[in-house]
Every structure is written in C-alpha cells, then in structure tokens.
N, CA, C and O atoms as a GROMACS GRO file, in nm:
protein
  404
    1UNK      N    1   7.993   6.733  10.779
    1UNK     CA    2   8.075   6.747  10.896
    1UNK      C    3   8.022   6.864  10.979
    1UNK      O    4   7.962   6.959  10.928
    2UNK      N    5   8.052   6.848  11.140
    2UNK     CA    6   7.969   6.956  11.213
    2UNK      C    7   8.084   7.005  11.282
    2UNK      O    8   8.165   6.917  11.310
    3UNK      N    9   8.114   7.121  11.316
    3UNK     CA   10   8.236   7.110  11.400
    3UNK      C   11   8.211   7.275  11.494
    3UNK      O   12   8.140   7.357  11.437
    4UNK      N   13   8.265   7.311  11.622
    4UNK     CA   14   8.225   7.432  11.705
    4UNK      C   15   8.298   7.495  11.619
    4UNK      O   16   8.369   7.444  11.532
    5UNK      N   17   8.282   7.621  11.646
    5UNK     CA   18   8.394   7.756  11.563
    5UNK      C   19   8.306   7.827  11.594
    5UNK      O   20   8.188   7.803  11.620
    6UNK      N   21   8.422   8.013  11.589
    6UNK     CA   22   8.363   8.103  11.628
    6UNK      C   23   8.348   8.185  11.513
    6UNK      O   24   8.273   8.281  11.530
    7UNK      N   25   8.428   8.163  11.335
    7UNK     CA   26   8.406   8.221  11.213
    7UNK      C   27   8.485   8.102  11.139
    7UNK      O   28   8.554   8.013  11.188
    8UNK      N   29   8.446   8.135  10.978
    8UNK     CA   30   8.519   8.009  10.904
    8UNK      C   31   8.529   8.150  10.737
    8UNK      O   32   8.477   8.257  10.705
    9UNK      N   33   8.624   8.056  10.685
    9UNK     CA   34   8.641   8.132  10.570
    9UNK      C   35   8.647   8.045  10.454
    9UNK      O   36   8.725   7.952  10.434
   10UNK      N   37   8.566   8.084  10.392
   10UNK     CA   38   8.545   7.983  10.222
   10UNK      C   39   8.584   8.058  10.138
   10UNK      O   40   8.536   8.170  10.119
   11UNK      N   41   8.719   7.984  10.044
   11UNK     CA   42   8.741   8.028   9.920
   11UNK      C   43   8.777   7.913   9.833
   11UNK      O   44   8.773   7.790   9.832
   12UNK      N   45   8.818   8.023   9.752
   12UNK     CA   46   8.871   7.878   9.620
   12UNK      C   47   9.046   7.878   9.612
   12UNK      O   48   9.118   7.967   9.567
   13UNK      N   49   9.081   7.769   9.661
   13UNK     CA   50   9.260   7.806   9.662
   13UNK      C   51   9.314   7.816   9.476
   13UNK      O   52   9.258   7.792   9.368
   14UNK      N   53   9.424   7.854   9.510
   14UNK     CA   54   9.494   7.924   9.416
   14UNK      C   55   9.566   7.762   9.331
   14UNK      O   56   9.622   7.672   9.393
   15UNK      N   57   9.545   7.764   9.203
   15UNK     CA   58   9.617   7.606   9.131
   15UNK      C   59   9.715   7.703   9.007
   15UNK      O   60   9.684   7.809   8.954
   16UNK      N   61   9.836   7.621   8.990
   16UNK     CA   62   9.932   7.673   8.895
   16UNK      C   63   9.866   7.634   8.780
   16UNK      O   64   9.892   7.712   8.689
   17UNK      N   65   9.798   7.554   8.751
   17UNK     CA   66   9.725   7.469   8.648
   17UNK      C   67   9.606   7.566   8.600
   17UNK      O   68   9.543   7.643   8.672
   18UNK      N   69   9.590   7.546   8.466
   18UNK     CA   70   9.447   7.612   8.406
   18UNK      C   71   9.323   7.531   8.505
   18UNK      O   72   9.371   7.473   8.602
   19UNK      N   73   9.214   7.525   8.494
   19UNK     CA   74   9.098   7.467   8.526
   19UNK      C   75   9.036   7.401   8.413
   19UNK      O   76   9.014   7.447   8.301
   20UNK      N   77   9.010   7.277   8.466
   20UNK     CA   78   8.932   7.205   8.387
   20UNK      C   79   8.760   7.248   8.403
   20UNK      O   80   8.706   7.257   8.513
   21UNK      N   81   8.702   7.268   8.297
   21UNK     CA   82   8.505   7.258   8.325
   21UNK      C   83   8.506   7.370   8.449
   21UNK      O   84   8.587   7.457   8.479
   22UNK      N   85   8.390   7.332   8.503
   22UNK     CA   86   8.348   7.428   8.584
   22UNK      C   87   8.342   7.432   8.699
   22UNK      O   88   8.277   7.523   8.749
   23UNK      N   89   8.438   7.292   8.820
   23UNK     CA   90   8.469   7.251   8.932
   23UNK      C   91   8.590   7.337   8.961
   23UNK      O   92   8.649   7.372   8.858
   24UNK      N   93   8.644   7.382   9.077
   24UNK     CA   94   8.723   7.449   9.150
   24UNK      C   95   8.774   7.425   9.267
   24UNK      O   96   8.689   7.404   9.354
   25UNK      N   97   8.907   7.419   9.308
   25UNK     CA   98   8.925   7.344   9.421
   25UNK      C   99   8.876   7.440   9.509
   25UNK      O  100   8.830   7.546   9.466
   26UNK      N  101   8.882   7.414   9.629
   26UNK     CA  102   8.803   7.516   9.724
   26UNK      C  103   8.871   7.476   9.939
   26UNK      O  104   8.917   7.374   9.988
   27UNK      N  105   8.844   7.607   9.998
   27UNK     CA  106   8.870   7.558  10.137
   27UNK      C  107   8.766   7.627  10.221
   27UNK      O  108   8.690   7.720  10.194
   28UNK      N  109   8.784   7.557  10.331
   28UNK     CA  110   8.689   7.582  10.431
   28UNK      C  111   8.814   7.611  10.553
   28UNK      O  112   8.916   7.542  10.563
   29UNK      N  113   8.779   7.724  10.640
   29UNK     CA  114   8.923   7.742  10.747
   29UNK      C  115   8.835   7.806  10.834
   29UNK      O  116   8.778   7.915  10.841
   30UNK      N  117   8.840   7.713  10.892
   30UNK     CA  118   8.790   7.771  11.069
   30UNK      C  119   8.864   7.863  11.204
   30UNK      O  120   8.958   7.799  11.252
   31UNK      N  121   8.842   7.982  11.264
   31UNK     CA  122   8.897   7.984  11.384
   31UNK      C  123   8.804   8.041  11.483
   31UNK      O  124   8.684   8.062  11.494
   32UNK      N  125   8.918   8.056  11.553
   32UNK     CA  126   8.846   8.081  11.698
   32UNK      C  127   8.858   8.215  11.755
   32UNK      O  128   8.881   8.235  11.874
   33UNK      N  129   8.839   8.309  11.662
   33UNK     CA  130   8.772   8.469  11.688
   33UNK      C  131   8.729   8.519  11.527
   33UNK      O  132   8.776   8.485  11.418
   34UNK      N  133   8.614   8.621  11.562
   34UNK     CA  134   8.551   8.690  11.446
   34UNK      C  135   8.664   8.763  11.382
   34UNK      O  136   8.780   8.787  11.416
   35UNK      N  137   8.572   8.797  11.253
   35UNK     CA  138   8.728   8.845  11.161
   35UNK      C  139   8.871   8.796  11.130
   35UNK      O  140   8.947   8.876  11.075
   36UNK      N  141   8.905   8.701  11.154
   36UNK     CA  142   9.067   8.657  11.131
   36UNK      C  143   9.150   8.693  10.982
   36UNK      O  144   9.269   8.667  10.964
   37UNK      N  145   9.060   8.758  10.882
   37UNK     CA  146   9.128   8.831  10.757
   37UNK      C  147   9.180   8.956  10.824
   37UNK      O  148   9.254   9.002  10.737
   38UNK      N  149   9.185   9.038  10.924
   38UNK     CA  150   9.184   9.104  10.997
   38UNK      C  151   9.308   9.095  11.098
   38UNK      O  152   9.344   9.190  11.168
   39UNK      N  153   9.353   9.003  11.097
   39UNK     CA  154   9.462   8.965  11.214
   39UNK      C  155   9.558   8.852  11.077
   39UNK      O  156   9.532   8.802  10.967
   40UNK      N  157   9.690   8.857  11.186
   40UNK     CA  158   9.783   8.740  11.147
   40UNK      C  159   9.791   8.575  11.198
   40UNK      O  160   9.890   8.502  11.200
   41UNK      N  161   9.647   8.544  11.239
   41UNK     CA  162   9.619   8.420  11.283
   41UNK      C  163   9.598   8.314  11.159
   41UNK      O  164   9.558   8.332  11.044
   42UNK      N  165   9.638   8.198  11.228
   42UNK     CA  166   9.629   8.116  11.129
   42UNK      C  167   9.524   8.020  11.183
   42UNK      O  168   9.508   7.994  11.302
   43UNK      N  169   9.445   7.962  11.064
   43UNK     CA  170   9.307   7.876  11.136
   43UNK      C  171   9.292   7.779  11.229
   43UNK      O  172   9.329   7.688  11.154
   44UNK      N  173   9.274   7.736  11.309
   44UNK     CA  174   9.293   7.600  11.374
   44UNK      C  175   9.241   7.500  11.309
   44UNK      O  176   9.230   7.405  11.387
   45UNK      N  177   9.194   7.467  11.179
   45UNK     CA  178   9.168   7.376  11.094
   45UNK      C  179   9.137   7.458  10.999
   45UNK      O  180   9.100   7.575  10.997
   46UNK      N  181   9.172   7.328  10.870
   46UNK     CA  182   9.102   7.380  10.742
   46UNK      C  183   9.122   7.226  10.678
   46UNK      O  184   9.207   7.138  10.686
   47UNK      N  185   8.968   7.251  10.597
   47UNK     CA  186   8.950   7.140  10.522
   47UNK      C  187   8.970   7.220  10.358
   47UNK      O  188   8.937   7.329  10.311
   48UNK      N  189   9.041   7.104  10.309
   48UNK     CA  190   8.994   7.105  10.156
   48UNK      C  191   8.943   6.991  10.066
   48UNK      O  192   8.951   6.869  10.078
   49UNK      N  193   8.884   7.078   9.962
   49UNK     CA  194   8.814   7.011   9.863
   49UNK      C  195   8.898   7.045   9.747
   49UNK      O  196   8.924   7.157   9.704
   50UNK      N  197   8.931   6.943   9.709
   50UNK     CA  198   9.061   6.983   9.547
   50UNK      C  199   8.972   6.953   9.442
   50UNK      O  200   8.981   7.026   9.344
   51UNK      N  201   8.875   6.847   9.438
   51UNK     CA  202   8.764   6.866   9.308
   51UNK      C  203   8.628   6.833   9.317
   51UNK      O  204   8.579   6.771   9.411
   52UNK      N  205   8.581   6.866   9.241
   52UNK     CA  206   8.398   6.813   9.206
   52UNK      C  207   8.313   6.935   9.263
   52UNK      O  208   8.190   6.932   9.272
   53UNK      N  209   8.375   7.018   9.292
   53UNK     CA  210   8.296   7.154   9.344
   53UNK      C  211   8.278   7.244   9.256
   53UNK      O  212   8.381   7.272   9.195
   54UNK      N  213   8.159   7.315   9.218
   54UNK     CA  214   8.156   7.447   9.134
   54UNK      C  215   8.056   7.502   9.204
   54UNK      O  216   8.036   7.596   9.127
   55UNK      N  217   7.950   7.524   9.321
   55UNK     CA  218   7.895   7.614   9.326
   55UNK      C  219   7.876   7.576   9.516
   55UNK      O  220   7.884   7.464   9.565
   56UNK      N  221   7.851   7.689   9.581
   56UNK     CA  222   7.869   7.656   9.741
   56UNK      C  223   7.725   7.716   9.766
   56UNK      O  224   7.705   7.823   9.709
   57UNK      N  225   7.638   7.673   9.832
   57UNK     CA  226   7.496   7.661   9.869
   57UNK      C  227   7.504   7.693  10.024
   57UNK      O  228   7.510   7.603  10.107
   58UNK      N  229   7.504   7.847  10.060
   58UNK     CA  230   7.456   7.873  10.208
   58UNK      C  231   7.346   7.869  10.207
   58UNK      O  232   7.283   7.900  10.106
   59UNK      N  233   7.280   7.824  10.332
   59UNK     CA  234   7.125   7.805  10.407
   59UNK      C  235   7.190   7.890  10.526
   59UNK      O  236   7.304   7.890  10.574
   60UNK      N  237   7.064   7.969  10.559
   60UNK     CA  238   7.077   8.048  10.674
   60UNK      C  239   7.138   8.126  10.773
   60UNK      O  240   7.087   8.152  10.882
   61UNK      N  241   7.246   8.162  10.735
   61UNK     CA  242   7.359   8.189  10.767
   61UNK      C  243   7.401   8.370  10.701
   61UNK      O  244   7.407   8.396  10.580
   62UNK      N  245   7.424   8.464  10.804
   62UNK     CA  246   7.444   8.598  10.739
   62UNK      C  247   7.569   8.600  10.719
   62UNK      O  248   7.633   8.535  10.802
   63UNK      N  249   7.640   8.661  10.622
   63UNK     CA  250   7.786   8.633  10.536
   63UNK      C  251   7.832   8.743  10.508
   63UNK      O  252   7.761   8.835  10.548
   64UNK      N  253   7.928   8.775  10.450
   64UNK     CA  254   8.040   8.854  10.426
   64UNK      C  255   8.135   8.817  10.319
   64UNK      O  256   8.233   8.742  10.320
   65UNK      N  257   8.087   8.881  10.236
   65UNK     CA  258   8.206   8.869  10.069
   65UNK      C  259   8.299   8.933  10.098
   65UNK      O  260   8.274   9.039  10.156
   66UNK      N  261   8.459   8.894  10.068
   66UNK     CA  262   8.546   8.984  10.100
   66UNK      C  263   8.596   9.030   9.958
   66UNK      O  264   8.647   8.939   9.894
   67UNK      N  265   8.592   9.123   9.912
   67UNK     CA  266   8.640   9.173   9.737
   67UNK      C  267   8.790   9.112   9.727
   67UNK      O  268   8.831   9.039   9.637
   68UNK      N  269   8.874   9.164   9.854
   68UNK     CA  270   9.004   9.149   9.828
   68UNK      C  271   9.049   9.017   9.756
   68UNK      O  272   9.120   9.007   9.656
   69UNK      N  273   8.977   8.898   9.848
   69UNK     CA  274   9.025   8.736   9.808
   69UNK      C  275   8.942   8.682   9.763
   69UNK      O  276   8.963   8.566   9.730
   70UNK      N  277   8.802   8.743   9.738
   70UNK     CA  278   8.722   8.674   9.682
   70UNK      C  279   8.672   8.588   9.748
   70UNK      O  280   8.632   8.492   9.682
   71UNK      N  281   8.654   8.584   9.880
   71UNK     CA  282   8.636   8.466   9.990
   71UNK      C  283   8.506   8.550  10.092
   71UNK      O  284   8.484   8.664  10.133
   72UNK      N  285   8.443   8.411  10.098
   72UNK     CA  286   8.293   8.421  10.178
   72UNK      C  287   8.348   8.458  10.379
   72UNK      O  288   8.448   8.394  10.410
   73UNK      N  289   8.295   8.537  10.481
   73UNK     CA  290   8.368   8.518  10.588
   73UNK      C  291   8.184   8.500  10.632
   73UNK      O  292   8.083   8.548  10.582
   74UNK      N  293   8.208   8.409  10.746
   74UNK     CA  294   8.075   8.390  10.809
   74UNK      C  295   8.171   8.384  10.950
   74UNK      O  296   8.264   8.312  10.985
   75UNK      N  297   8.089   8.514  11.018
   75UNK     CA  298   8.152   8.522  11.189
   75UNK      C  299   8.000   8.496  11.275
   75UNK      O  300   7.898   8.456  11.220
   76UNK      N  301   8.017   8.534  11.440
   76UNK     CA  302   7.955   8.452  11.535
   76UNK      C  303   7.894   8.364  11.531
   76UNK      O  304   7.772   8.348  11.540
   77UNK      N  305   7.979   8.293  11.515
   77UNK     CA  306   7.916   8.129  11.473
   77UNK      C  307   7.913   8.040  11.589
   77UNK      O  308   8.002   8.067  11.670
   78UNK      N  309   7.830   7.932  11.625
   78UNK     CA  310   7.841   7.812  11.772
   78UNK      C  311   7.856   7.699  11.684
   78UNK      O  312   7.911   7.605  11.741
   79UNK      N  313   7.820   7.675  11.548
   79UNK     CA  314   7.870   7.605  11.458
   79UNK      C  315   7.876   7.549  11.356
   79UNK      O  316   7.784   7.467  11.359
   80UNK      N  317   7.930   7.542  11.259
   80UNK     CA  318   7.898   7.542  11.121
   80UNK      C  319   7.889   7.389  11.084
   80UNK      O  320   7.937   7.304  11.159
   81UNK      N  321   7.834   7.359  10.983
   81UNK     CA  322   7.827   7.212  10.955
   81UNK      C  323   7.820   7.258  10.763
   81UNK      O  324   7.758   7.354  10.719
   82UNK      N  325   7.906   7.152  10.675
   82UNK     CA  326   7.919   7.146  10.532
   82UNK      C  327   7.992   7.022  10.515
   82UNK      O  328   8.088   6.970  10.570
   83UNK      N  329   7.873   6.977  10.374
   83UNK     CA  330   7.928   6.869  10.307
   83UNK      C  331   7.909   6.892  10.184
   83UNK      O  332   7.839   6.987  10.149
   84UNK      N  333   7.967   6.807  10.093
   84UNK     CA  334   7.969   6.805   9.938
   84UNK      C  335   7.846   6.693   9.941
   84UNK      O  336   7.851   6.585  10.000
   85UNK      N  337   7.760   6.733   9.882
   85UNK     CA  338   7.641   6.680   9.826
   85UNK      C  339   7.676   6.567   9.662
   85UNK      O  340   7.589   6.519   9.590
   86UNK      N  341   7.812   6.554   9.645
   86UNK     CA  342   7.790   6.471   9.523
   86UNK      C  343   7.782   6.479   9.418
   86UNK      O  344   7.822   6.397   9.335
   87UNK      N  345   7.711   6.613   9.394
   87UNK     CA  346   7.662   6.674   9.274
   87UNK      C  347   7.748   6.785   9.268
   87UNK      O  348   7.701   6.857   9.180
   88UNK      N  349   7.838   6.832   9.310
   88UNK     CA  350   7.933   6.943   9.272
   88UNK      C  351   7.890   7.072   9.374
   88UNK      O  352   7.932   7.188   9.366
   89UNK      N  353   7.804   7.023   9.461
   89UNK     CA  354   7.779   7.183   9.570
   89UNK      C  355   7.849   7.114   9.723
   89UNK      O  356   7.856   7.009   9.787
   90UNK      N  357   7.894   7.262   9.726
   90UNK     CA  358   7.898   7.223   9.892
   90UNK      C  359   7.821   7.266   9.925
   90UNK      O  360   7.788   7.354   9.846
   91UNK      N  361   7.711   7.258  10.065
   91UNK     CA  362   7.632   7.262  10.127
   91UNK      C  363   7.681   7.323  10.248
   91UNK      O  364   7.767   7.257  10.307
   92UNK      N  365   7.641   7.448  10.307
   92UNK     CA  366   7.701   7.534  10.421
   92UNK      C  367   7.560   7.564  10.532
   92UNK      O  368   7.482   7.650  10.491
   93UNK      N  369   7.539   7.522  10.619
   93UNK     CA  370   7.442   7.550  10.714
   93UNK      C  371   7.518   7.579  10.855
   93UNK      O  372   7.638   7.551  10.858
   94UNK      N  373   7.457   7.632  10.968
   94UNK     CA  374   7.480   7.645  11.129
   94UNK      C  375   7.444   7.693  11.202
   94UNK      O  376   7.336   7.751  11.189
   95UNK      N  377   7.509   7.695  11.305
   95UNK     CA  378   7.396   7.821  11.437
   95UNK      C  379   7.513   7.921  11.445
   95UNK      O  380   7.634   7.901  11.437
   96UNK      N  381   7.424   8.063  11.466
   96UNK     CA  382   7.530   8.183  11.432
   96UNK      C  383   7.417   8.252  11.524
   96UNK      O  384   7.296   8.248  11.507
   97UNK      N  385   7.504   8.328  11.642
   97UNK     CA  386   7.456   8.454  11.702
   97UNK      C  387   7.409   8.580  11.604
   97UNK      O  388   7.508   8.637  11.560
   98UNK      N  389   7.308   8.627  11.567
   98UNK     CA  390   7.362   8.730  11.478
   98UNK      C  391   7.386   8.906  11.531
   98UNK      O  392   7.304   8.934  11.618
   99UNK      N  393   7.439   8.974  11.511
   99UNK     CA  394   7.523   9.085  11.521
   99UNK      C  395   7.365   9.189  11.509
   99UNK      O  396   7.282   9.151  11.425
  100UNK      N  397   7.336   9.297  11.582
  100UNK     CA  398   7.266   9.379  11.576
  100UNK      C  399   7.306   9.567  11.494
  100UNK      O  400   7.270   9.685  11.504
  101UNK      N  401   7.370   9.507  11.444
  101UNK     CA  402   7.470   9.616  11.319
  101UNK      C  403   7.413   9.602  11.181
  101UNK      O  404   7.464   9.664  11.088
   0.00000   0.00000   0.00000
C-alpha cells in the first residue's frame, strides 16, 4: 500500500492474551504533522496487522525509536508505502525529505 503522509508510527499493539511463537500483532498510524507522540492528535489512519508478523524490514528511510512505547517514528515523509511480504515481515519503504540535524 502507498499512501501521502507527513510521519507514521509503527508499533506492536498491546493483546490481553499471552503470544503465540514469534508473530506479533502490530500498527502502522499515519498523520499529518512531524512528531505526533508529541501532541494529543490522533492519526488520520491506521492500519493493522493482528497476525503473521514478527520482524519489520525498513529500506531507506531515517527513523526514530521511541524507548517510551517501543515504537519506530519516521517523520518528513511525501510517502510511505508497506506491505506484508507473506513470510512474516512487513516491508517499510518511501520518499522522506531528510532533516539537516
């Protein structure tokens, strides 16, 4: 899937349930300004993946681990594109302005 956005945030959502093996449900949440862990905005989309995922595969793309949630933040973005490959990865590529910081 390809979609515009200006940052997106990947984590693994929270299950009341133990985990089975080594798949994890997981989300992808897009909006429309940098930083939104940072503010009280809520995404203008988010996709999820509830199974067959255990490991997320960025290509090219400069990122941001956040310790607090454990969640990937990728900002100035024109647009991100990810799919599940089948095999248990998501696949994360896009075009991103990058930041001179």
């Amino acid at each position: 899937m390809k979609v515009k956005t200006k940052s997106a945030i990947i984590g693994k959502m929270k299950k009341k349930e133990e985990y089975d093996g080594m798949d994890r449900p997981i989300f992808v949440s897009l909006f429309d300004i940098n930083d939104p862990h940072k503010t009280d905005k809520a995404p203008k989309k988010r996709y999820d993946f509830k199974e067959g995922i255990h490991k997320i595969i960025l290509k090219g793309l400069e990122v941001d681990y956040l310790l607090v949630g454990h969640d990937i933040l990728i900002n100035n973005l024109e647009e991100l594109e990810f799919f599940d490959d089948k095999n248990g990865h998501l696949i994360v590529t896009g075009k991103q302005k990058l930041s001179n910081s």
